[in-house]
C-alpha positions as CSV (number, residue, x, y, z in Angstrom):
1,X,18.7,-18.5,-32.0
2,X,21.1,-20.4,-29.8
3,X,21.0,-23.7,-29.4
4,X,22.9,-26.2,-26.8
5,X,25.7,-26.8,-28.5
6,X,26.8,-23.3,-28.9
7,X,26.4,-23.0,-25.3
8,X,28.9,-26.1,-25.1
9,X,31.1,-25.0,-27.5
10,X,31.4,-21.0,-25.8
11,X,32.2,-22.8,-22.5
12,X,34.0,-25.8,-24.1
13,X,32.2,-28.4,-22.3
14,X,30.2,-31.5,-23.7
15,X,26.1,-30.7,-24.1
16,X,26.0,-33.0,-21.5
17,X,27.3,-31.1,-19.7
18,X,25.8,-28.4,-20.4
19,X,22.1,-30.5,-19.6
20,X,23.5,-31.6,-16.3
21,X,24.5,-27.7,-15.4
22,X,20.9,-26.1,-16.3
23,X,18.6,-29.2,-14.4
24,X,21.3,-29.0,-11.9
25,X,21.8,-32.8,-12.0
26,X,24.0,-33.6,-8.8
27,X,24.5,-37.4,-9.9
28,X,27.8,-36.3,-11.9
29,X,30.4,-34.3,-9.8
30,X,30.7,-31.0,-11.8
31,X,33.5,-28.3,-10.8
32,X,32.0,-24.8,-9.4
33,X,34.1,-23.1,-12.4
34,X,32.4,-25.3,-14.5
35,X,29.3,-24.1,-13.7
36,X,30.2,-20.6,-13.7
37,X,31.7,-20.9,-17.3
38,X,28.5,-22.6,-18.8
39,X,25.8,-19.8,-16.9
40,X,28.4,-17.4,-18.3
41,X,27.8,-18.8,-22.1
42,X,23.8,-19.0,-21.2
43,X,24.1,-15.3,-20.2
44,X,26.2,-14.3,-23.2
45,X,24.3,-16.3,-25.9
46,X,20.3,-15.6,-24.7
47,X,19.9,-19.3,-24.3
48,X,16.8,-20.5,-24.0
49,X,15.8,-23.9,-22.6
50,X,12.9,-25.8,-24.9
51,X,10.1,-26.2,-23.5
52,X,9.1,-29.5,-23.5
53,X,6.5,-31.1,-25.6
54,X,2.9,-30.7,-25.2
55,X,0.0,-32.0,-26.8
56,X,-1.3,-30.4,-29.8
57,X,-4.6,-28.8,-29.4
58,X,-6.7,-27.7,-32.8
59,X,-5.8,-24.2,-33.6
60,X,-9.8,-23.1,-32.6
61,X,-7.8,-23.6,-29.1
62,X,-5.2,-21.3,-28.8
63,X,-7.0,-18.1,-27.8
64,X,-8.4,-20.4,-25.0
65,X,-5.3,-21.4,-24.0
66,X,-3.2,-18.0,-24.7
67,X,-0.8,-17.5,-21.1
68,X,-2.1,-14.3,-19.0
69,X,0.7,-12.1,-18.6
70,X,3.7,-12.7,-16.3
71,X,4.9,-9.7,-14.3
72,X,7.7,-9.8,-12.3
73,X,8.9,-7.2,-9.9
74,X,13.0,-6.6,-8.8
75,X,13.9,-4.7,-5.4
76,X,16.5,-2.7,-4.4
77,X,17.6,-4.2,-1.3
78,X,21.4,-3.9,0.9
79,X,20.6,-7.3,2.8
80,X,17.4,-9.4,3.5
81,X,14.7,-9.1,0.9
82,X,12.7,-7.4,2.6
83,X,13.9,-5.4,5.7
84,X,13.0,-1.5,4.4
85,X,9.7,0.1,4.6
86,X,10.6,2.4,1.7
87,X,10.8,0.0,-0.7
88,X,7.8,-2.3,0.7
89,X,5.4,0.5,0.3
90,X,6.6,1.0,-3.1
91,X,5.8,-2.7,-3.6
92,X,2.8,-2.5,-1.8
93,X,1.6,-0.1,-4.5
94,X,3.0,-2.3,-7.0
95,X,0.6,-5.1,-6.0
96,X,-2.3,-3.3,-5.4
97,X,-2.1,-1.8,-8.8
98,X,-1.9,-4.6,-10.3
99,X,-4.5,-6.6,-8.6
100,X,-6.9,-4.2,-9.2
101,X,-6.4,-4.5,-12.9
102,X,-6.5,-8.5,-13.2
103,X,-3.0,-9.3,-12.8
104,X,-0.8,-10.7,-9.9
105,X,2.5,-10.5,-9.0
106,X,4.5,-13.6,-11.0
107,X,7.8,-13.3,-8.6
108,X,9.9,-10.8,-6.8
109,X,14.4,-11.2,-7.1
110,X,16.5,-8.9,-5.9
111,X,19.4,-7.3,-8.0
112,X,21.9,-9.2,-5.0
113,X,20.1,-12.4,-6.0
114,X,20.6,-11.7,-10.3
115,X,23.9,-11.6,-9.6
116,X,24.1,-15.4,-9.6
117,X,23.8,-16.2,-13.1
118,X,21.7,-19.6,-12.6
119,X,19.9,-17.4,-10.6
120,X,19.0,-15.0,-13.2
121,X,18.7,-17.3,-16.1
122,X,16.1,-19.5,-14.0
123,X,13.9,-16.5,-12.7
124,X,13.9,-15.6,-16.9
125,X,13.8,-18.7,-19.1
126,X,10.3,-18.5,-19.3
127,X,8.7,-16.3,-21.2
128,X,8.1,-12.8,-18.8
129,X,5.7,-10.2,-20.4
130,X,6.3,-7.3,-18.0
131,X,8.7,-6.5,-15.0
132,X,8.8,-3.6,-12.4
133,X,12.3,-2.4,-11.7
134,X,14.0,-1.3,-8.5
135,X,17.4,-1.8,-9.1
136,X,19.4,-0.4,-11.9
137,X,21.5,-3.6,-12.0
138,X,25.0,-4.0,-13.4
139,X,25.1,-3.4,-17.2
140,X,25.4,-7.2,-18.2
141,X,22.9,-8.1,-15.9
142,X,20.4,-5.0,-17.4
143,X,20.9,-6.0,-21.2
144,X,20.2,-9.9,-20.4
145,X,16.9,-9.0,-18.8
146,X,16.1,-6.3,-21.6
147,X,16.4,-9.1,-24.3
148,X,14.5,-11.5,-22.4
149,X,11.3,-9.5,-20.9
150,X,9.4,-6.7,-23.8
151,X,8.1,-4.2,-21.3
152,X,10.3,-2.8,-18.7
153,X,9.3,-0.1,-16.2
154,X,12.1,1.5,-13.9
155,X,11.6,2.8,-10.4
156,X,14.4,5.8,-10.2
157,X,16.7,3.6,-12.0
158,X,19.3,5.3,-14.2
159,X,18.1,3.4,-17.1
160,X,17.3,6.2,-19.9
161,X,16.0,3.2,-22.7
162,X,12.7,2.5,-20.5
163,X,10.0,4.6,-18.8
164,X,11.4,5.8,-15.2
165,X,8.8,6.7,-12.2
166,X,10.5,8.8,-9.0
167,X,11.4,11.7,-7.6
168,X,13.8,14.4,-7.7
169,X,16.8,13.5,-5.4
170,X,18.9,16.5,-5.9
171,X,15.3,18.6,-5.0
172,X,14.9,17.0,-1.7
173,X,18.1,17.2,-0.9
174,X,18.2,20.9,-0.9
175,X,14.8,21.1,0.7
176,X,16.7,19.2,3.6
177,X,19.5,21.0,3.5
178,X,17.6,24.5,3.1
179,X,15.6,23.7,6.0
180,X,18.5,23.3,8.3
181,X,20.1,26.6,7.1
182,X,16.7,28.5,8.0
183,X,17.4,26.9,11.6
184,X,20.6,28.3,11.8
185,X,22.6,26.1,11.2
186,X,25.9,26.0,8.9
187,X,27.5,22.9,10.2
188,X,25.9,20.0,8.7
189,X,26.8,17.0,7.6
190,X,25.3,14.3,5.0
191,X,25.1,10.3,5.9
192,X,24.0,8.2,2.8
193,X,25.2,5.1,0.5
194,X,26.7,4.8,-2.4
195,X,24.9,3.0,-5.7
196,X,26.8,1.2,-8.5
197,X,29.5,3.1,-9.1
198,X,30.4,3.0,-5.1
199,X,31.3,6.6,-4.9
200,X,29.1,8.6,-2.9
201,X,29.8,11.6,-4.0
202,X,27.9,10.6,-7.8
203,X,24.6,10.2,-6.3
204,X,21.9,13.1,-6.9
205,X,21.6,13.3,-2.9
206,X,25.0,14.0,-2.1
207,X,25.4,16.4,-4.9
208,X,22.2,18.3,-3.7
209,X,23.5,18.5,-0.5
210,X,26.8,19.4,-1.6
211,X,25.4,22.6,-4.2
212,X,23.3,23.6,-1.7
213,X,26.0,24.4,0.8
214,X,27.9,25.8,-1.8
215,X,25.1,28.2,-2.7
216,X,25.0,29.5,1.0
217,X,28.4,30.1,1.2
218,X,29.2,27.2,3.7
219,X,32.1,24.5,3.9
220,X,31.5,20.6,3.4
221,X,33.9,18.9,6.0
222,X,34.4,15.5,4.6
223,X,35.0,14.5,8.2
224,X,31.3,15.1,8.4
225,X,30.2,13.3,5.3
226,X,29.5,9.2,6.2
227,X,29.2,6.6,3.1
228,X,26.9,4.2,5.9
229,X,26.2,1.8,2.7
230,X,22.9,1.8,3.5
231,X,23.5,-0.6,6.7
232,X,22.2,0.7,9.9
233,X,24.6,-0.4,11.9
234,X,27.5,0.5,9.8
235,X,25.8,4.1,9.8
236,X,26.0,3.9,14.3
237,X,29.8,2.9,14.4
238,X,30.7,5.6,12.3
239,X,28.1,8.0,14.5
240,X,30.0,6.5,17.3
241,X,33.4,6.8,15.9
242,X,32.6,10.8,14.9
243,X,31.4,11.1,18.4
244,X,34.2,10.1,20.3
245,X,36.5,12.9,17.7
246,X,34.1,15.3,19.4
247,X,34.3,17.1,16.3
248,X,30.7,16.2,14.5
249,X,28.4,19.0,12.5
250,X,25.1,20.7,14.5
251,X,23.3,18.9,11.7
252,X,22.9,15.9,9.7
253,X,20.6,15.7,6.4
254,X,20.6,11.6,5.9
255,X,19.3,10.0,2.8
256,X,17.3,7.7,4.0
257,X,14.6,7.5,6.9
258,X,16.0,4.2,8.0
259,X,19.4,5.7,8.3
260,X,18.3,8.7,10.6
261,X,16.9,6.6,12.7
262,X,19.9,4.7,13.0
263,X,21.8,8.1,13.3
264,X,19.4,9.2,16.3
265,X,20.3,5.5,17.6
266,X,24.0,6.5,17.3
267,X,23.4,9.9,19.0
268,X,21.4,8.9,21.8
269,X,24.1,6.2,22.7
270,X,26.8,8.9,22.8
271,X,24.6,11.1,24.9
272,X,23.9,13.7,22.5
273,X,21.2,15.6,22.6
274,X,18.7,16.0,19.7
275,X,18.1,18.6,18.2
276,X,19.6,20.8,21.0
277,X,22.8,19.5,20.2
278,X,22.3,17.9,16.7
279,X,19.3,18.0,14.4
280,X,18.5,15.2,12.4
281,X,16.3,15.0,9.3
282,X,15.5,12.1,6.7
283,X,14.1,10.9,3.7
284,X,11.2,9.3,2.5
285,X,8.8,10.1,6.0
286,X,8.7,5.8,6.3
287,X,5.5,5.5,8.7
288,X,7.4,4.8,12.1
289,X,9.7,8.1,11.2
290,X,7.1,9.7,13.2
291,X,7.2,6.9,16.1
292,X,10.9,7.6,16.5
293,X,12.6,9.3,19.7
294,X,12.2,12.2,18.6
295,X,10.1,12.3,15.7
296,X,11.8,12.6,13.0
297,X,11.8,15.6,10.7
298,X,11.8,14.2,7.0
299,X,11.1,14.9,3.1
300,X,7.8,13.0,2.4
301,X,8.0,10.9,-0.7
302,X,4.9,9.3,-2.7
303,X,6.3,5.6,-2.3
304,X,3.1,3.9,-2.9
305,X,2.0,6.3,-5.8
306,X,5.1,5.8,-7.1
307,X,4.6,2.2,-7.5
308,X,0.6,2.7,-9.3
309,X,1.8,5.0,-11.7
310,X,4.8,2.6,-12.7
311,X,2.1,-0.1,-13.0
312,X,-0.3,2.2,-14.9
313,X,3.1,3.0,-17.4
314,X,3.5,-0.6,-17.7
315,X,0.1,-1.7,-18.6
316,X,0.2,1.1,-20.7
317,X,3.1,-0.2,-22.5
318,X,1.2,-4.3,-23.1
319,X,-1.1,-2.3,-24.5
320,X,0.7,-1.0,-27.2
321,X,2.0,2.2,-26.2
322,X,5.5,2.9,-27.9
323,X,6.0,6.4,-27.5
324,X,9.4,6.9,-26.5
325,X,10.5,6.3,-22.6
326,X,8.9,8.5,-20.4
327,X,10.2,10.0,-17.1
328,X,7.4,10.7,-14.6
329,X,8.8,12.9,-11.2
330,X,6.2,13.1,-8.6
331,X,5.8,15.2,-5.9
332,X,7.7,15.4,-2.4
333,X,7.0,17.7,1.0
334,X,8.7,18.8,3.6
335,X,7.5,17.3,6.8
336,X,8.7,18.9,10.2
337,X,9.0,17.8,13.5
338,X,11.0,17.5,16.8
339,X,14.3,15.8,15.5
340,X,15.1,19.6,13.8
């Protein structure tokens, strides 16, 4: 195990020093590279801060005074922790799970917030029995958290070492897709984000989308395919900017609800008219999909079921399963309305 003074030594900085850094001790004026080098050394050695001394209670005690367990939940977000109804209802399931089986919620980061490494160390220097994960994370990040917390339990995370709960993105993609083609369509375009490896073209969406037009015999304009980074108003400039070309597809399938409605935003602004000039369909049939102008048509996806059954794998997992990781795909609908 690793004590302070490797931590000193892998940063070379005094163990004062290193004290100072992790009970962020302002009295002494410490350089932000400092800092960074000695998180950097916590991160890469699994230090652990002691815990400080209690008092001994006879050994008849313990059971009485074993911890309950500490789950902790990570979300996927782009911006403010919690601004999208996809991954709150996922949540919402989360919770609800878990209350109804004696346990609460312990904390909730986001994969934007472990990227600061005091951030990450001090969300996991205590002991954390399960966690519920949103976010793939960076590999560096990932293995930290994998030595620190036993039971891990991925939400569509590209993690193959733990158990993953989701759906099929490359399915619902050519539901989308094939939907638009049995309107008559053959000009469609695709509006999504890009994960960790920043391309858009690797996620299971676009591919979907892309085979799927293949299989039908019809071109992908790249003009017509829009990396929106999952900001909506990032996904109305370029709307905007593709209007104005007056070249744009009679379709869009867009990989998130929240982005077609952004999309319709985009649209409307320009005048066009949907769908008798554009159809629209999302992802994920978030409730106020159906409240938007017009309602949108969308691929329904079991977001709160998703988060029970990642819960019920967890649970599963404290107590005692360890089969070996398990990938659970749930079940996803079509759901039609006026925006095709």
């Amino acid at each position: 195990m690793s004590t302070i003074r490797d931590v000193a030594k892998l940063a070379n900085v005094s163990t004062a020093t290193v004290s100072r850094v992790l009970n962020n001790d302002t009295k002494y004026k410490i350089t932000d590279e400092t800092r960074e080098r000695v998180w950097q050394a916590v991160t890469q050695l699994n230090y652990k801060i002691s815990s400080s001394p209690k008092r001994k209670v006879p050994a008849k005690d313990h059971s009485e005074n074993k911890s309950p367990a500490k789950i902790g939940c990570i979300l996927s977000v782009t911006k403010d922790k919690y601004n999208d109804p996809y991954f709150m209802s996922i949540l919402s399931g989360v919770e609800e799970r878990l209350l109804s089986a004696g346990y609460n919620v312990a904390f909730i980061r986001t994969g934007i917030e472990l990227d600061d490494s005091k951030i990450l160390f001090s969300t996991f220097s205590e002991p954390v029995t399960g966690l519920i994960l949103m976010e793939s994370l960076n590999n560096e990040t990932y293995e930290y958290i994998r030595k620190q917390v036993p039971f891990i339990v991925g939400i569509d995370t590209e993690r193959e070492d733990i158990d993953n709960v989701g759906y099929d993105h490359y399915h619902v993609a050519t539901m989308a897709v094939n939907h638009l083609i049995e309107r008559g369509h053959t000009h469609i375009g695709y509006i999504g984000g890009s994960g960790l490896t920043c391309n858009l073209k690797d996620s299971r969406r676009y591919r979907g989308y892309y085979a799927t037009m293949h299989a039908a015999g019809l071109t992908v304009n790249p003009d017509w395919v829009i990396d929106c980074m999952w900001d909506e108003t990032v996904c109305i400039d370029q709307i905007h900017h593709l209007c104005k070309t007056k070249n744009y597809p009679t379709a869009f399938f867009v990989g998130s609800d929240l982005m077609a409605m952004a999309a319709l935003n985009g649209l409307y602004n320009n005048g066009i008219s949907v769908p008798n000039e554009v159809a629209v369909i999302g992802l994920s049939n978030i409730e106020v999909s159906k409240y938007s102008n017009p309602p949108l048509s969308t691929i329904e996806v079991p977001t709160k079921e998703i988060g029970m059954v990642a819960v019920d794998h967890l649970i599963d997992r404290i107590n005692g399963n360890h089969l070996l990781p398990k990938k659970v795909i749930l079940p996803t609908r079509l759901v039609v309305r006026s925006s095709t």
